[in-house]
mmCIF file of the N, C-alpha and C atoms, coordinates in Angstrom:
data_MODEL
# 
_entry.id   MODEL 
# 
loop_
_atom_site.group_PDB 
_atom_site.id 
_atom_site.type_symbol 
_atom_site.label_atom_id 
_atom_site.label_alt_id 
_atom_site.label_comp_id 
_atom_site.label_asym_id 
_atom_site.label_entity_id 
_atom_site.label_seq_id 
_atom_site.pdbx_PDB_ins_code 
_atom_site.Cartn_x 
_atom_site.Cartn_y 
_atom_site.Cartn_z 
_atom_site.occupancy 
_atom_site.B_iso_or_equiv 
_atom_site.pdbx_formal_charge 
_atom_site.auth_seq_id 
_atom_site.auth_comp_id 
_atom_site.auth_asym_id 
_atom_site.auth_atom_id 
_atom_site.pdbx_PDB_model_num 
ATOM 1   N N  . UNK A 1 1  ? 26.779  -11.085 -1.801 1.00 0.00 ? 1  UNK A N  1 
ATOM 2   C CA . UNK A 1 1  ? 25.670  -11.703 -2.492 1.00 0.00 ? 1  UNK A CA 1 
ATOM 3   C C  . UNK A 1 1  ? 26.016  -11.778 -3.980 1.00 0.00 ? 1  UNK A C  1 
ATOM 4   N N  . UNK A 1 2  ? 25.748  -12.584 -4.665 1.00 0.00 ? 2  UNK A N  1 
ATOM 5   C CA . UNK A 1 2  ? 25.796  -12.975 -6.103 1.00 0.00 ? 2  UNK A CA 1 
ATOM 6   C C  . UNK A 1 2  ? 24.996  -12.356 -6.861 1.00 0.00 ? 2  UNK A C  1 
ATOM 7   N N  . UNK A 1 3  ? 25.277  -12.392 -8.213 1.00 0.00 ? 3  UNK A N  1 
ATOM 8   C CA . UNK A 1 3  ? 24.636  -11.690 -9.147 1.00 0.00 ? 3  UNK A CA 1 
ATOM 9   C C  . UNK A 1 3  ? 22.908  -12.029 -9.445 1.00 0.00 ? 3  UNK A C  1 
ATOM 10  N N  . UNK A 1 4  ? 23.420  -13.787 -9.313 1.00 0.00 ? 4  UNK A N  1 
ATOM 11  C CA . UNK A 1 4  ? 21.564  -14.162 -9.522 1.00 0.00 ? 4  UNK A CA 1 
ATOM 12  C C  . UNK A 1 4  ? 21.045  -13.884 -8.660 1.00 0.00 ? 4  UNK A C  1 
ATOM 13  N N  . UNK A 1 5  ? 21.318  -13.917 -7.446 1.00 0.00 ? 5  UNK A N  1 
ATOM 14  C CA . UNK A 1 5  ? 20.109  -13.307 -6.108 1.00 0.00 ? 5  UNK A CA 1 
ATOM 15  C C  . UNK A 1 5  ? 19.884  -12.071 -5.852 1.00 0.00 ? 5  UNK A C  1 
ATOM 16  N N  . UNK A 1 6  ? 21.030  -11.100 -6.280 1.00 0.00 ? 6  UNK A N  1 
ATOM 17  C CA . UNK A 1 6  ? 20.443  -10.034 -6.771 1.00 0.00 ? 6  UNK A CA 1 
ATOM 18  C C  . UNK A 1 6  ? 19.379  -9.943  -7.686 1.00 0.00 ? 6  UNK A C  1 
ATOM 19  N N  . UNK A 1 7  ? 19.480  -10.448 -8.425 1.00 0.00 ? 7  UNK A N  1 
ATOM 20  C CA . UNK A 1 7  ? 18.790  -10.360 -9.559 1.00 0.00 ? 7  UNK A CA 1 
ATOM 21  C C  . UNK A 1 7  ? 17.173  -10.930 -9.081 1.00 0.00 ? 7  UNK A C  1 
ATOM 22  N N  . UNK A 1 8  ? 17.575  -11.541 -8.217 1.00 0.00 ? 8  UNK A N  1 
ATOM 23  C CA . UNK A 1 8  ? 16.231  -12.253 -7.744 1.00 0.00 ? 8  UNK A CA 1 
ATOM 24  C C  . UNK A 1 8  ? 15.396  -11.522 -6.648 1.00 0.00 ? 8  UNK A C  1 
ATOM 25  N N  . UNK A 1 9  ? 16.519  -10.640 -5.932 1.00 0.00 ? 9  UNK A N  1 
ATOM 26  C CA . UNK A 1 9  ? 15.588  -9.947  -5.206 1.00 0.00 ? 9  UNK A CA 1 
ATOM 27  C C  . UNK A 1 9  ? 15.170  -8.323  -5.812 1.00 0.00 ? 9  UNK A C  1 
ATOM 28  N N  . UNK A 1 10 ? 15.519  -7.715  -7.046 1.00 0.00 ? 10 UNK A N  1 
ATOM 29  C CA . UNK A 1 10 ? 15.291  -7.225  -7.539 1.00 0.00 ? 10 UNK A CA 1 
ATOM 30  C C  . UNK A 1 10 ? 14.388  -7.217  -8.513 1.00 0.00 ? 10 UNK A C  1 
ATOM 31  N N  . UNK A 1 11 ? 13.732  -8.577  -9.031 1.00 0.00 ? 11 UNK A N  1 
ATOM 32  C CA . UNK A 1 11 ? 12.063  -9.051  -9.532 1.00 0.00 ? 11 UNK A CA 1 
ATOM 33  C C  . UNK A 1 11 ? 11.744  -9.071  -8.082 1.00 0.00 ? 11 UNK A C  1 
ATOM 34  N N  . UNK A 1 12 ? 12.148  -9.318  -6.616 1.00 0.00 ? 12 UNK A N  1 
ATOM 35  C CA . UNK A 1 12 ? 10.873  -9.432  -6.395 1.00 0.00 ? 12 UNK A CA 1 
ATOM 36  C C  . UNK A 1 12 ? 10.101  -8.111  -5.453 1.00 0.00 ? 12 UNK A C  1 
ATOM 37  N N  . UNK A 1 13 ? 11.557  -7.062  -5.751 1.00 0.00 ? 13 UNK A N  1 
ATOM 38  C CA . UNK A 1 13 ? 10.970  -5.540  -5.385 1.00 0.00 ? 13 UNK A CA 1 
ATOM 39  C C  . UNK A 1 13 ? 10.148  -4.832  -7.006 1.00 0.00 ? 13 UNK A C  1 
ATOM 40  N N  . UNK A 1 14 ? 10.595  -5.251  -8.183 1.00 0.00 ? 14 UNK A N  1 
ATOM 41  C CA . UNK A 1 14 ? 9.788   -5.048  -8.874 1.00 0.00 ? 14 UNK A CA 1 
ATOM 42  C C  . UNK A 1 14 ? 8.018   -4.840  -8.561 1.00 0.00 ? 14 UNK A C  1 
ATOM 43  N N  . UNK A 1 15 ? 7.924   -6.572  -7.873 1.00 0.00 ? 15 UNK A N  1 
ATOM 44  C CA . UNK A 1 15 ? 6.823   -7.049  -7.720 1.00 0.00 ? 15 UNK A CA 1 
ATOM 45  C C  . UNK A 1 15 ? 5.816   -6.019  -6.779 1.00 0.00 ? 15 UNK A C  1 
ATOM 46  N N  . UNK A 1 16 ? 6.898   -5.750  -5.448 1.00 0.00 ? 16 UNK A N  1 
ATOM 47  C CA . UNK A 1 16 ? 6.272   -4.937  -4.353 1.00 0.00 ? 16 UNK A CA 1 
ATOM 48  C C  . UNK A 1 16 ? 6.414   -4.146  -4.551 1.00 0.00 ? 16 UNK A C  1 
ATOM 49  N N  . UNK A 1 17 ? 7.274   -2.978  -5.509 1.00 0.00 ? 17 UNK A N  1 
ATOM 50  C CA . UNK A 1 17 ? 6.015   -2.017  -6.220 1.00 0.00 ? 17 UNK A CA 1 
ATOM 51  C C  . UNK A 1 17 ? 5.390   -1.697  -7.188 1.00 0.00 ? 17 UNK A C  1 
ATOM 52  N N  . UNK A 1 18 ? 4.987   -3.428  -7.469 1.00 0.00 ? 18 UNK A N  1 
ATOM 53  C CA . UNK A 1 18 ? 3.257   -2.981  -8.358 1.00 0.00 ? 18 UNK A CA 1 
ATOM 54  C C  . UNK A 1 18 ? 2.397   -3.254  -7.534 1.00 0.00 ? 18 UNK A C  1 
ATOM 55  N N  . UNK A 1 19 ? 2.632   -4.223  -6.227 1.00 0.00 ? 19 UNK A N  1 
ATOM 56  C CA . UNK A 1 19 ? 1.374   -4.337  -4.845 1.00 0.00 ? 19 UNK A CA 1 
ATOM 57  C C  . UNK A 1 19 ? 1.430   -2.764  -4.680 1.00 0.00 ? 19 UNK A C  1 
ATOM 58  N N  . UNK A 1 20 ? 2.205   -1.702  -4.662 1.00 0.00 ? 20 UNK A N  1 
ATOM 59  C CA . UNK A 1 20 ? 2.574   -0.745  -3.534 1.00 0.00 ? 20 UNK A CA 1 
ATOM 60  C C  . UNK A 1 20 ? 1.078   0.117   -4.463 1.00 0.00 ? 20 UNK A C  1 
ATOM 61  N N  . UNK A 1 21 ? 1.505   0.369   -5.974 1.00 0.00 ? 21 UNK A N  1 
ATOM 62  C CA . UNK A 1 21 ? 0.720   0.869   -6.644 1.00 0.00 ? 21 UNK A CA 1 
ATOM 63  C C  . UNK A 1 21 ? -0.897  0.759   -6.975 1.00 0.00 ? 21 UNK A C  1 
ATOM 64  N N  . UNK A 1 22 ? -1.107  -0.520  -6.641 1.00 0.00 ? 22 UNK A N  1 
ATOM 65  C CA . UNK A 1 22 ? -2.175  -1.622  -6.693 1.00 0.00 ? 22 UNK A CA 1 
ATOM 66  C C  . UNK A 1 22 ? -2.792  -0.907  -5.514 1.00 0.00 ? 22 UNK A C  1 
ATOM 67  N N  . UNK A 1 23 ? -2.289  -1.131  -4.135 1.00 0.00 ? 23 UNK A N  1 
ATOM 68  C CA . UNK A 1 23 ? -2.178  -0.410  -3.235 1.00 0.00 ? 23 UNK A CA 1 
ATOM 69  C C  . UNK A 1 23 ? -2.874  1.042   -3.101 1.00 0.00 ? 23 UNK A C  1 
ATOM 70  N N  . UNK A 1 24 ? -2.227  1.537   -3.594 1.00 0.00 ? 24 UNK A N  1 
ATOM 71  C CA . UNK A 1 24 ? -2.582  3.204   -3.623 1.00 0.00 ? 24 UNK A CA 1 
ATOM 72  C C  . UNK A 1 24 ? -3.538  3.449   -4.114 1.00 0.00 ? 24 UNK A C  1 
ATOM 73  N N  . UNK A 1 25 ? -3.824  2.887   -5.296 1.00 0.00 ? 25 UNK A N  1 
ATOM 74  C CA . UNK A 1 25 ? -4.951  2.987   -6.673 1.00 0.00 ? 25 UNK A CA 1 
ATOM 75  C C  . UNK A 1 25 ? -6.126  2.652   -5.499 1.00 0.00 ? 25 UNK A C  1 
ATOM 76  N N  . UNK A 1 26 ? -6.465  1.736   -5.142 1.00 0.00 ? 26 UNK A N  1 
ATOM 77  C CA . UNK A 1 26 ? -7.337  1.427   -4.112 1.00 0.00 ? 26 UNK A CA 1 
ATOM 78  C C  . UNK A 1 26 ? -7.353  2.223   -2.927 1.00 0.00 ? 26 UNK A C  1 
ATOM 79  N N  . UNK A 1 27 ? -6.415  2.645   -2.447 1.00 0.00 ? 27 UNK A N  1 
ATOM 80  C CA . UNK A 1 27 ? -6.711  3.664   -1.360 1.00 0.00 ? 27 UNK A CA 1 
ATOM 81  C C  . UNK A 1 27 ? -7.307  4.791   -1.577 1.00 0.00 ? 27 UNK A C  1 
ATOM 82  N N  . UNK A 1 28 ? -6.899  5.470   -2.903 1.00 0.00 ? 28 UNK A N  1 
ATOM 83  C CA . UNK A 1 28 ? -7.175  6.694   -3.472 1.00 0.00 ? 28 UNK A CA 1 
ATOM 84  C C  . UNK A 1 28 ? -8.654  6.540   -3.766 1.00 0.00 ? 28 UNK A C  1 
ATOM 85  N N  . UNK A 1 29 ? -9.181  5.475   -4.273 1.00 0.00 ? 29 UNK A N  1 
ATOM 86  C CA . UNK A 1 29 ? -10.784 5.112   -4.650 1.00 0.00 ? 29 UNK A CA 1 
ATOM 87  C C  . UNK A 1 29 ? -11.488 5.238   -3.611 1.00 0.00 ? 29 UNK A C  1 
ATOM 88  N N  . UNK A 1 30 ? -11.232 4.755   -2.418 1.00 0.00 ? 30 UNK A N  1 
ATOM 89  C CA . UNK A 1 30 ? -11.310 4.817   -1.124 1.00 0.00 ? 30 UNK A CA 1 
ATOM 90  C C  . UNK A 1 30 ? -11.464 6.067   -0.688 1.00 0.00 ? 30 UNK A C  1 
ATOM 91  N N  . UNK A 1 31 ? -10.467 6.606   -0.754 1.00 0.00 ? 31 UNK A N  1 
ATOM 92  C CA . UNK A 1 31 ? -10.770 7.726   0.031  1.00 0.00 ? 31 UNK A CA 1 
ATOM 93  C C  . UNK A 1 31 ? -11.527 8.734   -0.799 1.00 0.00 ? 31 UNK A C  1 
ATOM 94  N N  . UNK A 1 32 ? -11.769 8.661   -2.220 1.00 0.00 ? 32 UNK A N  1 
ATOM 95  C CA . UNK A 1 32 ? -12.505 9.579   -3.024 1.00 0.00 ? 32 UNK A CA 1 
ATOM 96  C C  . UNK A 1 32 ? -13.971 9.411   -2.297 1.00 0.00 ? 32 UNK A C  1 
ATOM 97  N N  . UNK A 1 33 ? -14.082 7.588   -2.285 1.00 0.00 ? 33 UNK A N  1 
ATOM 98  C CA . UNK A 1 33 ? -15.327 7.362   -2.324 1.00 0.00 ? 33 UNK A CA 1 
ATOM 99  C C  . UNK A 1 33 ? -16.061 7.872   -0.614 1.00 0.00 ? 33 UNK A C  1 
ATOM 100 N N  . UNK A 1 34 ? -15.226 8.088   0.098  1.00 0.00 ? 34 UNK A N  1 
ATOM 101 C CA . UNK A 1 34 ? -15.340 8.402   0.985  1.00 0.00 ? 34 UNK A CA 1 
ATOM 102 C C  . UNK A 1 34 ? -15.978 9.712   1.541  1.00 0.00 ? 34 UNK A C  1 
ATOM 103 N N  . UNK A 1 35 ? -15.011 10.690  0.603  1.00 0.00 ? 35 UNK A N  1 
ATOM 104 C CA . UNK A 1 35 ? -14.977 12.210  0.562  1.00 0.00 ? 35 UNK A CA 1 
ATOM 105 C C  . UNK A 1 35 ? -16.235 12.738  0.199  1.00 0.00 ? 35 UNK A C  1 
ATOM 106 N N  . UNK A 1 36 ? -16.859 11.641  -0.838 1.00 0.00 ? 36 UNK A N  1 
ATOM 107 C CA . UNK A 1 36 ? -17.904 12.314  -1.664 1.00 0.00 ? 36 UNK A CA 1 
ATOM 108 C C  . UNK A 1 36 ? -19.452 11.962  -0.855 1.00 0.00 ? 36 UNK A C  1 
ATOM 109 N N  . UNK A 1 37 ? -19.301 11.458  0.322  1.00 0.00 ? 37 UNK A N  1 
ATOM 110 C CA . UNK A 1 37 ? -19.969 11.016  1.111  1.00 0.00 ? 37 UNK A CA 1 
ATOM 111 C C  . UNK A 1 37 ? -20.686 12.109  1.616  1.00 0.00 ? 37 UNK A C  1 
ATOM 112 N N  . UNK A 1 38 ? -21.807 12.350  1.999  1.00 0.00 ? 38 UNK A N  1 
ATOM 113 C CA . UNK A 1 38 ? -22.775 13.397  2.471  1.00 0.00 ? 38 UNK A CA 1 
ATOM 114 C C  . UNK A 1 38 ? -22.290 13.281  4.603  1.00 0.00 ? 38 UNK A C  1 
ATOM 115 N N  . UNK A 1 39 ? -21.474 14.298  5.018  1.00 0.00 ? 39 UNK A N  1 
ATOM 116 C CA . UNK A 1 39 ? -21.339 14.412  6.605  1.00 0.00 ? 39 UNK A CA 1 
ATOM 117 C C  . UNK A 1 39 ? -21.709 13.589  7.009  1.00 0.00 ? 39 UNK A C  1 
ATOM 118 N N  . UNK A 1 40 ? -22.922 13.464  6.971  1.00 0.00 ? 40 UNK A N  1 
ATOM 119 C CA . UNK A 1 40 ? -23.659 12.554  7.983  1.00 0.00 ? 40 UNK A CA 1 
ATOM 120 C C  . UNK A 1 40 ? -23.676 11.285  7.410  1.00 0.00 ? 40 UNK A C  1 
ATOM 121 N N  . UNK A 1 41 ? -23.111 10.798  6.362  1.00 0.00 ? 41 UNK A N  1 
ATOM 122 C CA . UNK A 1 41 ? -23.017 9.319   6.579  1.00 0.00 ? 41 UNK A CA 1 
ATOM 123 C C  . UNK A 1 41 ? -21.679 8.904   6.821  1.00 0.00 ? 41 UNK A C  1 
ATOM 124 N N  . UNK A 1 42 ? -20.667 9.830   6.890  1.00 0.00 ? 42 UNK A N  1 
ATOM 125 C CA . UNK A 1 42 ? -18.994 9.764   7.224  1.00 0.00 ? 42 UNK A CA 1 
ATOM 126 C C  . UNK A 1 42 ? -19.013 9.203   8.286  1.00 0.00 ? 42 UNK A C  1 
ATOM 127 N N  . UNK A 1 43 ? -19.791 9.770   9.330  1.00 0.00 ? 43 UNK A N  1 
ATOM 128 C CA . UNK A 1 43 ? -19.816 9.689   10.650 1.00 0.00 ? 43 UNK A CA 1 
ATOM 129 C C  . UNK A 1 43 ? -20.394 8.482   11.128 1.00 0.00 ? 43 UNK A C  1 
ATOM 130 N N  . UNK A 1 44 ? -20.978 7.754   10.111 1.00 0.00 ? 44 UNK A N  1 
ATOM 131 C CA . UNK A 1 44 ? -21.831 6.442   10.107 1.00 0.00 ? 44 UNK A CA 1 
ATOM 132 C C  . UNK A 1 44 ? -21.342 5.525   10.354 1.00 0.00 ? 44 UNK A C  1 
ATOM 133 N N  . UNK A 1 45 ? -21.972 3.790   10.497 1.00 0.00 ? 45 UNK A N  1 
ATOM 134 C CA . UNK A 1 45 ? -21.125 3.182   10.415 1.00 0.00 ? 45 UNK A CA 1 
ATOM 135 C C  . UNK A 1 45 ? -20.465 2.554   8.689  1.00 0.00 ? 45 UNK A C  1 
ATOM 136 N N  . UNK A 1 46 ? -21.077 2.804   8.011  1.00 0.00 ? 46 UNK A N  1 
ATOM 137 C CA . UNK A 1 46 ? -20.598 2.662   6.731  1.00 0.00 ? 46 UNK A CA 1 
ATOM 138 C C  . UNK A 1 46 ? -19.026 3.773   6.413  1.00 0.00 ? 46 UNK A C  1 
ATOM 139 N N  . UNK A 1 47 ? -19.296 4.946   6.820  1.00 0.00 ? 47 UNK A N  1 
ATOM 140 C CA . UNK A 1 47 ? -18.072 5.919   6.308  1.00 0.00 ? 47 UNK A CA 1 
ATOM 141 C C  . UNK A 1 47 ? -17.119 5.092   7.441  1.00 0.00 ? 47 UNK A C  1 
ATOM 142 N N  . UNK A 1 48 ? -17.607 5.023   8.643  1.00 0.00 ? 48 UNK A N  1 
ATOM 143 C CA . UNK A 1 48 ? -16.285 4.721   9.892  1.00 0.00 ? 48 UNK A CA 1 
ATOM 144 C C  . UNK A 1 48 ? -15.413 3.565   8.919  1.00 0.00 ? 48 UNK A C  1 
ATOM 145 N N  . UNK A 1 49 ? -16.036 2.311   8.218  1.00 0.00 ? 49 UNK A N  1 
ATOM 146 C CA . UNK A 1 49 ? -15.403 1.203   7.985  1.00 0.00 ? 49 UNK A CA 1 
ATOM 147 C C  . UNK A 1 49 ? -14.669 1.644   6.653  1.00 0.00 ? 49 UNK A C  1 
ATOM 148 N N  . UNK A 1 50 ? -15.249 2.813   5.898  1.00 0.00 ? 50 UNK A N  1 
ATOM 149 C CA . UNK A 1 50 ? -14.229 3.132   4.560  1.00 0.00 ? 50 UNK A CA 1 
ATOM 150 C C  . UNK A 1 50 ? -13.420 4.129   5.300  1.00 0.00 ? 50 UNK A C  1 
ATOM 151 N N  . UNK A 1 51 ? -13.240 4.460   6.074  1.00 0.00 ? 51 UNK A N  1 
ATOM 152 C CA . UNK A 1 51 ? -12.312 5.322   6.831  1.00 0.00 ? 51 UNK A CA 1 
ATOM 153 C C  . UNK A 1 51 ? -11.675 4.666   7.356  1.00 0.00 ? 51 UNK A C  1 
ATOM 154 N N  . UNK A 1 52 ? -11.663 3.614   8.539  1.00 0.00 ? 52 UNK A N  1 
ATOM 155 C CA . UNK A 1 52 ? -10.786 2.360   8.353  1.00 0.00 ? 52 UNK A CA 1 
ATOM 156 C C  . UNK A 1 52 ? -10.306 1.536   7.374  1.00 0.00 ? 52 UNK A C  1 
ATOM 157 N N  . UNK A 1 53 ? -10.913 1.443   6.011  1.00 0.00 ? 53 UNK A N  1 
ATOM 158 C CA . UNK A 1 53 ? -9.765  0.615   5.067  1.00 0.00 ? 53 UNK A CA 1 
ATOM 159 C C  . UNK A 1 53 ? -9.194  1.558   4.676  1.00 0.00 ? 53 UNK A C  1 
ATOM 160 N N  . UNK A 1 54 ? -9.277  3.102   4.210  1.00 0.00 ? 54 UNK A N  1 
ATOM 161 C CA . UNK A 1 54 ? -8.203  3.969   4.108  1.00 0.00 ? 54 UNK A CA 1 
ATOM 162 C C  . UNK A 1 54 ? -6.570  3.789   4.478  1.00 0.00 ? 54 UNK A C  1 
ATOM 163 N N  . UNK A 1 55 ? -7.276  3.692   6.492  1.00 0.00 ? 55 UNK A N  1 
ATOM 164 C CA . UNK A 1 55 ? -5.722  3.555   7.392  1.00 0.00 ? 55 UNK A CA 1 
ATOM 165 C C  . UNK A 1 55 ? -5.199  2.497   6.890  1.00 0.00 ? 55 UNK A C  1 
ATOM 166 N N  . UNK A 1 56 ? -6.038  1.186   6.961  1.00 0.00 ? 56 UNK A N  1 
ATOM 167 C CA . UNK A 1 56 ? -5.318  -0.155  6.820  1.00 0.00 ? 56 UNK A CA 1 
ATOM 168 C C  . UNK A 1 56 ? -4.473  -0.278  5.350  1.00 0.00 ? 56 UNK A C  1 
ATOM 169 N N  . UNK A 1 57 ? -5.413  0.518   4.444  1.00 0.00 ? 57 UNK A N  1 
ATOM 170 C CA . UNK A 1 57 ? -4.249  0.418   3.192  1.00 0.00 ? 57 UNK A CA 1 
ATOM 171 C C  . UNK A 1 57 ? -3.059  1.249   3.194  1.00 0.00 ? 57 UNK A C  1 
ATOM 172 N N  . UNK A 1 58 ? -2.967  2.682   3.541  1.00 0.00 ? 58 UNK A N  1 
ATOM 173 C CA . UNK A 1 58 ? -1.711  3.193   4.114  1.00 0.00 ? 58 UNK A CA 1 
ATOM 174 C C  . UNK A 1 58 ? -1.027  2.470   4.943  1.00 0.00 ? 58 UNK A C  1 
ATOM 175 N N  . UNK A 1 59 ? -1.274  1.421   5.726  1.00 0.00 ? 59 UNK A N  1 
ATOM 176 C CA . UNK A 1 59 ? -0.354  1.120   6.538  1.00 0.00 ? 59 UNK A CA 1 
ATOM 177 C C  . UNK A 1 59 ? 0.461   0.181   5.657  1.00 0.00 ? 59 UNK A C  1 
ATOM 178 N N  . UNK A 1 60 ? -0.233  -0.885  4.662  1.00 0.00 ? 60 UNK A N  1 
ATOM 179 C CA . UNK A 1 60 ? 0.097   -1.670  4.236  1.00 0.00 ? 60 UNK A CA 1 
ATOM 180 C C  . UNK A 1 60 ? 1.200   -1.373  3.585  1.00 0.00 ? 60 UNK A C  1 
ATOM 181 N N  . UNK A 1 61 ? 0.700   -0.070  2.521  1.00 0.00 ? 61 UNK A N  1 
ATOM 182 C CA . UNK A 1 61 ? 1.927   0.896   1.777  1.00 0.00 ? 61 UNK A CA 1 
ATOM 183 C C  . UNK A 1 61 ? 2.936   0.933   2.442  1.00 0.00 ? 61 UNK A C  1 
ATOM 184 N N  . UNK A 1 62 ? 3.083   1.401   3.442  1.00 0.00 ? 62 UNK A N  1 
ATOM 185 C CA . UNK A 1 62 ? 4.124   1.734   4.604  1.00 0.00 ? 62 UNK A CA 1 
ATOM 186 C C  . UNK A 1 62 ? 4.834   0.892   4.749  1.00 0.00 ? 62 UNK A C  1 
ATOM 187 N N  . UNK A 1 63 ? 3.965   -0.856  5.152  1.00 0.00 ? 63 UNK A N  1 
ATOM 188 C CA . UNK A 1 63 ? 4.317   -1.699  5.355  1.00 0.00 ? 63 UNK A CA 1 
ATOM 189 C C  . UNK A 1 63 ? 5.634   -2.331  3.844  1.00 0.00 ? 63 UNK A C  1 
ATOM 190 N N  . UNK A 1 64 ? 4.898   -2.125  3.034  1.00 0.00 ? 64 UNK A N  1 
ATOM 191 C CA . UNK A 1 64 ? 5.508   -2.955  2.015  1.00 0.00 ? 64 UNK A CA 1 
ATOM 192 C C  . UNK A 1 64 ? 6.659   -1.977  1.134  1.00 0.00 ? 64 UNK A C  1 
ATOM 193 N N  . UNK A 1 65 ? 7.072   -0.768  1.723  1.00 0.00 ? 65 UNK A N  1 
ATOM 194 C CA . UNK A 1 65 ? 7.665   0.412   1.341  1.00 0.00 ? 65 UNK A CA 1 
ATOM 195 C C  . UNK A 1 65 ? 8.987   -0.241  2.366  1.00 0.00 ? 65 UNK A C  1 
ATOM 196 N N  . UNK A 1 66 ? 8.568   -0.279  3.216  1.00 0.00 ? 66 UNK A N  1 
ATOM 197 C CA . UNK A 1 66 ? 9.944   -0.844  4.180  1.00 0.00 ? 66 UNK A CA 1 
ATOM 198 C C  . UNK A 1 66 ? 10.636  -2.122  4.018  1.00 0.00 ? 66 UNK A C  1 
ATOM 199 N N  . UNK A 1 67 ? 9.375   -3.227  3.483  1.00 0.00 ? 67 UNK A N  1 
ATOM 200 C CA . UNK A 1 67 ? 10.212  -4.335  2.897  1.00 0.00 ? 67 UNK A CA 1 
ATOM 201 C C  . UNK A 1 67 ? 11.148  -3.801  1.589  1.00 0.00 ? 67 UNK A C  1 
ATOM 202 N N  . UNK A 1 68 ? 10.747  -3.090  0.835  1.00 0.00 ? 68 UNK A N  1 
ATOM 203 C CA . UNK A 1 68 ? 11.826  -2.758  -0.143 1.00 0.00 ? 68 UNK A CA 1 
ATOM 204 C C  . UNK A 1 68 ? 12.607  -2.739  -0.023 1.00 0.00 ? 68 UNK A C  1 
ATOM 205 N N  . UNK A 1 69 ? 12.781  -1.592  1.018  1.00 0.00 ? 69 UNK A N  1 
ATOM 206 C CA . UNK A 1 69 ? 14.257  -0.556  1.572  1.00 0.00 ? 69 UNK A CA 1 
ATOM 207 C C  . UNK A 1 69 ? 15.104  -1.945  2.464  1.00 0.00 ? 69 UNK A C  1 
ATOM 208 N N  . UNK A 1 70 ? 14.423  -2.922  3.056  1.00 0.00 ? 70 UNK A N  1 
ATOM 209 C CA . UNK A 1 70 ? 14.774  -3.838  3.274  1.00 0.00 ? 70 UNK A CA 1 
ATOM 210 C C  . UNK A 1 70 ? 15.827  -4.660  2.590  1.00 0.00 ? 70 UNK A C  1 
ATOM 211 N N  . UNK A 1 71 ? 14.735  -5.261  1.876  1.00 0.00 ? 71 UNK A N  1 
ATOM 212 C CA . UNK A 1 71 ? 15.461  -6.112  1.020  1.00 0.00 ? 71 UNK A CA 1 
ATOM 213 C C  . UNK A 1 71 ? 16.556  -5.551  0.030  1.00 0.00 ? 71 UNK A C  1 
ATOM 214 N N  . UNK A 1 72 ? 15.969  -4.434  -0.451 1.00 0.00 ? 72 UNK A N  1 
ATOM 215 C CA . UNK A 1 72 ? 17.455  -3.566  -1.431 1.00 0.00 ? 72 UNK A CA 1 
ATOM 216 C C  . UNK A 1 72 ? 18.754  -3.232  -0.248 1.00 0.00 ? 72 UNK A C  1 
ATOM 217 N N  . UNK A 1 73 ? 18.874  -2.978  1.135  1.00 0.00 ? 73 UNK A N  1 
ATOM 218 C CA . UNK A 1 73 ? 19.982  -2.823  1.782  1.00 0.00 ? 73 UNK A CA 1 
ATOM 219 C C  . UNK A 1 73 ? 20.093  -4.419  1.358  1.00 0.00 ? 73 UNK A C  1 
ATOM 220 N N  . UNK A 1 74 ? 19.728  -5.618  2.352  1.00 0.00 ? 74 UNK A N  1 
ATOM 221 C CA . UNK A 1 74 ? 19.929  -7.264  1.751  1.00 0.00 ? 74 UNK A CA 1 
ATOM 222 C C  . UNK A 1 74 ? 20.393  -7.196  0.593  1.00 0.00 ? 74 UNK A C  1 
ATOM 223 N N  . UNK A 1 75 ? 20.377  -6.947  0.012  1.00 0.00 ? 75 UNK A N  1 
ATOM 224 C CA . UNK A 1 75 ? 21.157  -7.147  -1.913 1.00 0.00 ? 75 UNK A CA 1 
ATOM 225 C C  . UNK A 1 75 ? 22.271  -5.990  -1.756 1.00 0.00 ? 75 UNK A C  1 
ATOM 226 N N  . UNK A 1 76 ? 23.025  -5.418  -1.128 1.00 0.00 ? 76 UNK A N  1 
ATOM 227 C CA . UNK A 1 76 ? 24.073  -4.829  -0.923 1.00 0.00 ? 76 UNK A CA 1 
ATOM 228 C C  . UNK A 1 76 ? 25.240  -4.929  -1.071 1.00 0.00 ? 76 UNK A C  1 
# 
C-alpha cells in the first residue's frame, strides 16, 4: 500500500476514534442515568429501554474498535 492511502486510512481511524469516544461519552450518561434510577423503575419499561441502549452502544464500541484493528492490519 502507498503512502497516500495510508495516510488516508489513518484520518479515517482518526475519525473512528472520535465516534468510539462520542460513543462512550453517551454510554457512560446512559448508564449513570440509569444507575441513579429508583429499583423499581430499572425494572420498568423505561429503565429496560436505557438498559438496552447501554448494550447497543457497547456493542457499537466493539463494533467500531474492530474496524480499526481492521483497517490498521489493511494499511500494513
Amino acid at each position: 500500500m502507498n503512502k497516500s492511502r495510508r495516510k488516508r486510512i489513518d484520518e479515517a481511524v482518526a475519525l473512528l476514534e472520535q465516534a468510539m469516544a462520542l460513543i462512550e461519552e453517551a454510554k457512560d450518561e446512559e448508564q449513570e442515568c440509569y444507575d441513579n434510577l429508583p429499583e423499581s423503575l430499572q425494572y420498568g419499561e423505561s429503565g429496560e429501554k436505557m438498559s438496552e441502549a447501554v448494550s447497543q452502544l457497547e456493542d457499537c464500541y466493539n463494533s467500531i474498535e474492530e474496524a480499526i484493528t481492521s483497517a490498521q492490519t489493511g494499511a500494513e
